[in-house]
C-alpha positions in Angstrom: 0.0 0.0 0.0 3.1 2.2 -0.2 2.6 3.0 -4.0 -1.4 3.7 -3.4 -2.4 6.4 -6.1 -4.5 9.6 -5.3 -8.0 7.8 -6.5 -7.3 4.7 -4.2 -6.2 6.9 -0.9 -9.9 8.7 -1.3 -11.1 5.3 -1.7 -9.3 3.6 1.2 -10.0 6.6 3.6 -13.4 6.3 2.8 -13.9 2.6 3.3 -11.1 1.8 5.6 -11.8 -1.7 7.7 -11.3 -2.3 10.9 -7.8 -3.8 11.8 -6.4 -2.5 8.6 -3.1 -3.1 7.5 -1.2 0.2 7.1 2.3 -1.0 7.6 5.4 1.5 5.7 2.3 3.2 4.2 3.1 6.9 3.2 0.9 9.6 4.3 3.0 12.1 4.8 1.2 15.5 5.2 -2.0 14.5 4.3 -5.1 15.9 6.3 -6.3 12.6 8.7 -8.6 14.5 11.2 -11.2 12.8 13.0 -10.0 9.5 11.4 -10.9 6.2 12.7 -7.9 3.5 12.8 -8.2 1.9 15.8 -6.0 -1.4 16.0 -4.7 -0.5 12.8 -1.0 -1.5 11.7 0.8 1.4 10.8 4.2 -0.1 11.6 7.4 2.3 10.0 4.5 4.2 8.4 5.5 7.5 7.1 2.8 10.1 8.9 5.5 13.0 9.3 3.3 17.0 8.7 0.5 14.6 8.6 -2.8 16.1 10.1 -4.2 13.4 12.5 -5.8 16.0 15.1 -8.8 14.3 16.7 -8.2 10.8 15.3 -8.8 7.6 17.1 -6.0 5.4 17.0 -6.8 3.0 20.3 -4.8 0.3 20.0 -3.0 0.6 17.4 0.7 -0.4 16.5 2.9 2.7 15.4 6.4 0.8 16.4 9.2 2.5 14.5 6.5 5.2 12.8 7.6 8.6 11.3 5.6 11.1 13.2 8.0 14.3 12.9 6.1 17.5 13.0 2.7 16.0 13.0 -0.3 17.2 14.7 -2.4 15.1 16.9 -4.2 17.5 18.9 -6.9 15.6 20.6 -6.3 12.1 19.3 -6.7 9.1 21.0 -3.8 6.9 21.2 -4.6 5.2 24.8 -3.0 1.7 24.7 -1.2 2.4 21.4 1.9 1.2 20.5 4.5 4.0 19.6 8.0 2.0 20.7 11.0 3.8 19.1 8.6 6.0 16.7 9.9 9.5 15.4 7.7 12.5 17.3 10.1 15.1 17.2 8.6 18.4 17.7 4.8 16.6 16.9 2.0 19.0 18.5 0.4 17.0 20.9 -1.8 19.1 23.0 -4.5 17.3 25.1 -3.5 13.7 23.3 -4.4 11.0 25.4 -1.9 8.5 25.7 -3.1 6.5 29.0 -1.3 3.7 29.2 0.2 3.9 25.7 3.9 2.2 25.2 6.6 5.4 24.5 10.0 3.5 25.3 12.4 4.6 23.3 10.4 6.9 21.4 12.0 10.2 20.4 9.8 13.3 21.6 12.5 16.0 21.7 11.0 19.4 21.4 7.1 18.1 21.4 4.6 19.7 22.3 2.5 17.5 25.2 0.9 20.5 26.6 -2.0 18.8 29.1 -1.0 15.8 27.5 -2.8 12.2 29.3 0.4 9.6 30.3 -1.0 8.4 32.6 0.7 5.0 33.8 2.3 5.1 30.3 5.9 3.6 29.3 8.5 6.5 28.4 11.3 4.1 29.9 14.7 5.4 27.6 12.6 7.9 25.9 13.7 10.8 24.6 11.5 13.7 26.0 14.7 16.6 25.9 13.2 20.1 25.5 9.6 18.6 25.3 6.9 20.6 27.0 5.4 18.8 29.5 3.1 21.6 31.2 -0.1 20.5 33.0 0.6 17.4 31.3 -1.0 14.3 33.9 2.0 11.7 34.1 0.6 10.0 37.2 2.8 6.6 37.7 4.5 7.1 34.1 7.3 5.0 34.1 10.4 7.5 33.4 13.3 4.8 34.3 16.0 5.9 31.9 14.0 8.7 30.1 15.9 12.0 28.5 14.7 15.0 30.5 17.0 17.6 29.6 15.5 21.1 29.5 12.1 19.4 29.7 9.2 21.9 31.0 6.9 20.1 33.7 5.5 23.4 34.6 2.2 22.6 37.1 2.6 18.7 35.7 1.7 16.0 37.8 4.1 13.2 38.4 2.7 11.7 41.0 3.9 8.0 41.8 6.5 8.0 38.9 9.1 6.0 38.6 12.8 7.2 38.1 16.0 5.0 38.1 19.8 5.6 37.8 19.6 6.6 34.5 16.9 8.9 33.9 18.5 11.8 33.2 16.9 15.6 34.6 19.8 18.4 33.8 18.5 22.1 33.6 14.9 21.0 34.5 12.1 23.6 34.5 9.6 22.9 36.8 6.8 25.3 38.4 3.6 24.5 40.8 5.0 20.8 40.4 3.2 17.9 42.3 5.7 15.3 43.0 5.7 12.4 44.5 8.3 10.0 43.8 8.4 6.0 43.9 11.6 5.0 42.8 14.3 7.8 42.8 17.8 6.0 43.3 20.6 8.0 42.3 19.2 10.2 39.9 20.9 13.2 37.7 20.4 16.7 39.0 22.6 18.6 37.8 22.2 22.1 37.1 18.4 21.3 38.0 16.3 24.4 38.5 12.9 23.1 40.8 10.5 25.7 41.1 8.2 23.1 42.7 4.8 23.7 44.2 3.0 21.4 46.3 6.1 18.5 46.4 4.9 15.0 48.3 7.9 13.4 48.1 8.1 9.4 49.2 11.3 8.5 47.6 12.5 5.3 47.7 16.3 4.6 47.5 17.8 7.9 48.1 21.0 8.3 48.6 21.2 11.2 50.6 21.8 11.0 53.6 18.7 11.2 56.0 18.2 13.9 58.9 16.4 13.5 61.8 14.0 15.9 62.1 14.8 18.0 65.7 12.0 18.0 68.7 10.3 21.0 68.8 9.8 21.6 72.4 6.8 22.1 74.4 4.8 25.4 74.6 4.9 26.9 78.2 1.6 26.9 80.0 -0.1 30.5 79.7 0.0 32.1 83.0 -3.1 33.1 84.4 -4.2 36.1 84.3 -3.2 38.7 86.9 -7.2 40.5 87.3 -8.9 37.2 87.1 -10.2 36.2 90.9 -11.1 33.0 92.1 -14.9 32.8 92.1 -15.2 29.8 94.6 -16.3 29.8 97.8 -13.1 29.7 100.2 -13.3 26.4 102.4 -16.1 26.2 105.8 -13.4 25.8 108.9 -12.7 22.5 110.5 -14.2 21.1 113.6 -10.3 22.4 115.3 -11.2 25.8 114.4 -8.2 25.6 111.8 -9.0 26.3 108.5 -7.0 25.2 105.1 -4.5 27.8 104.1 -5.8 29.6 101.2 -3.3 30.9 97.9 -2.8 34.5 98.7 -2.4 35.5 94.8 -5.5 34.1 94.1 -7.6 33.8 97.1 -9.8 36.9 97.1 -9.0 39.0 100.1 -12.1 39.4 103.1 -13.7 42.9 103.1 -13.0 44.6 106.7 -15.6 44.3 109.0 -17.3 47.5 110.5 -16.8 47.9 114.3 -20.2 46.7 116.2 -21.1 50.3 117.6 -20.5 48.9 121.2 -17.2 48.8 120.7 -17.1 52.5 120.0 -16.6 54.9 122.7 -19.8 56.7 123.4 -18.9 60.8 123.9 -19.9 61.7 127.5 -22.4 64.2 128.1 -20.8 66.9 129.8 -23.1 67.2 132.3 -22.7 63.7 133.9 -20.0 61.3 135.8 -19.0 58.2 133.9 -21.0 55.1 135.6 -17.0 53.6 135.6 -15.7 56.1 137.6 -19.3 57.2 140.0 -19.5 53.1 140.8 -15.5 53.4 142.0 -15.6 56.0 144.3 -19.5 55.1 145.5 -18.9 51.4 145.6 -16.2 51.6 147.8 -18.0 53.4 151.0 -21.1 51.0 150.6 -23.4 54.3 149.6 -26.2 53.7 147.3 -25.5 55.6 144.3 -28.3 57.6 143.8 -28.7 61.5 143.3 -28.2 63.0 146.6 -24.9 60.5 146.8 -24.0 61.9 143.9 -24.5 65.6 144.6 -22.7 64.7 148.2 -19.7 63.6 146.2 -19.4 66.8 144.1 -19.3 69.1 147.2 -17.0 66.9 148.8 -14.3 66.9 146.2 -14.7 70.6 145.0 -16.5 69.5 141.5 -18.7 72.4 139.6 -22.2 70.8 139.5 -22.5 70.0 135.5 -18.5 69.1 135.0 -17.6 65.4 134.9 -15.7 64.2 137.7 -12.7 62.6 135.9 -13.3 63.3 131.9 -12.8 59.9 129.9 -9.1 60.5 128.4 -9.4 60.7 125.1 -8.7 57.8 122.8 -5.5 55.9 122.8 -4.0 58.1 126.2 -3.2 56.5 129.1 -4.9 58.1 132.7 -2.5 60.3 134.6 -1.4 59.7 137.8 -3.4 62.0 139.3 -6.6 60.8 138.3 -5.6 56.9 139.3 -5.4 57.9 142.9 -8.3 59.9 143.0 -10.5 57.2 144.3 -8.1 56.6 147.7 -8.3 60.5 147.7 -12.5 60.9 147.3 -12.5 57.5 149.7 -10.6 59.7 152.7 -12.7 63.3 152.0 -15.7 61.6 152.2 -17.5 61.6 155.8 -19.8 58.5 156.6 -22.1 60.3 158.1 -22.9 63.3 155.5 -23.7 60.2 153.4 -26.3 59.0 155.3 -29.8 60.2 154.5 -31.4 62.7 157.0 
């Protein structure tokens, strides 16, 4: 089918079975949108410039395939075969490639812009200078792969699998999300990772692992300094001892007003103090009533209406002269002018 003329080309496209036979056929820039090949054989076929943008190729076998510079925007090549084809600089924007087998395959400069690998085999491929960004390459296999200068900006290359050989000099990678399953002794040279969002479980590493240092415990908050205890304070025991209480925190007892009893009471100024009236009447057995009373005032030379001994004012001792004034009034005083009439 390598020598079809124009009339049988229409023809085939038109009528093309299922599980044809394409194998070194040339169709090399022609326009192949929206065709429908799947599990054809297009092994060594020559597709380079050809249009195949939308096509459905499931399934099919493009081993050893020229694809340079083609376009297959929006094709489906899930499960295809594509082992050491030609796809330098192919535009592959939004191509599905799910589980499609890329070993060996050369894919410098392509474009796989938002590109679907995932779980597909690019083991030993070639993927130098390809542009990888938002491209889904969730556990691609990538043992051995070319990445020089590949762009994996926002890409997702979660659970994929390095080796030893996969090579990753001058790598471009922004808002990366990367989480690595096999990762032994990889290339990073010169690697430029401008990674977002990295989960990294790398198995293999040969760097040498760092314990991650205890980050010591918070101090408990003090309390604060206003707050008061709101709990009753503890009833005293039966020994009349009671439980010592936290001075910072124990509320302090408001101060009790004197009872008024405990007061002095002024003196009128007209009377004698009971205390001192009962002393020097008590002691010569006379009845303390009034004419006692004015009886004592003549007796020891007291104005009628002035106290005897005036109540020394607060915190002041008597004198001396007023302590013996009782044995004084008790000596003056005559028995019988006490006596009633």
């Amino acid at each position: 089918m390598a020598e079809l003329n124009r009339q049988q080309l229409i023809l085939f496209l038109i009528n093309v079975p299922k599980n044809a036979n394409l194998a070194g056929v040339d169709l090399a820039g022609l326009k192949l949108s929206r065709m429908h090949l799947p599990l054809a054989n297009l092994h060594g076929a020559n597709l380079s410039q050809t249009d195949l943008s939308h096509a459905i190729l499931e399934k099919a076998s493009l081993t050893e395939a020229d694809l340079t510079g083609a376009t297959l925007e929006y094709a489906n090549l899930s499960l295809a075969n594509l082992r050491a084809a030609r796809l330098q600089s192919a535009q592959m924007q939004h191509t599905t490639l799910q589980q499609a087998t890329l070993a060996s395959a050369n894919l410098s400069k392509a474009n796989l812009q938002a590109a679907d690998l995932r779980q597909a085999n690019l083991s030993g491929a070639d993927l130098s200078q390809a542009d990888l960004s938002h491209a889904n390459l969730e556990q691609a296999n990538l043992s051995g792969a070319n990445l020089n200068g590949v762009t994996l900006n926002n890409a997702n290359l979660t659970g994929v699998k390095f080796d030893d050989q996969t090579k990753m000099e001058s790598f471009i990678c922004g808002g990366l999300a990367f989480k690595v399953d096999s990762f032994t002794k990889l290339d990073l040279n010169n690697v430029n990772l401008l990674i977002h969002n990295l989960q990294g479980k790398a198995s293999g590493l040969s760097a040498p692992s760092v314990a991650p240092a205890a980050s010591p415990s918070p101090a408990p908050a003090p309390p604060p300094a206003t707050e008061r205890q709101t709990e009753p304070q503890t009833e005293p025991q039966a020994s009349g001892k009671t439980a010592p209480q936290d001075p910072v925190t124990q509320p302090q007892p408001d101060p009790v007003p004197e009872s008024p009893e405990a007061q002095p009471q002024p003196q009128p100024a007209d009377e004698v103090p009971p205390s001192e009236a009962e002393t020097v009447v008590g002691t010569q057995g006379i009845d303390p009533s009034p004419d006692a009373t004015t009886v004592l005032e003549e007796a020891t030379g007291d104005q009628p209406g002035e106290p005897a001994n005036p109540a020394p004012p607060n915190g002041q001792s008597q004198p001396d002269s007023l302590a013996d004034s009782p044995n004084e009034h008790q000596s003056e005083i005559d028995p019988d002018q006490t006596q009633p009439g």
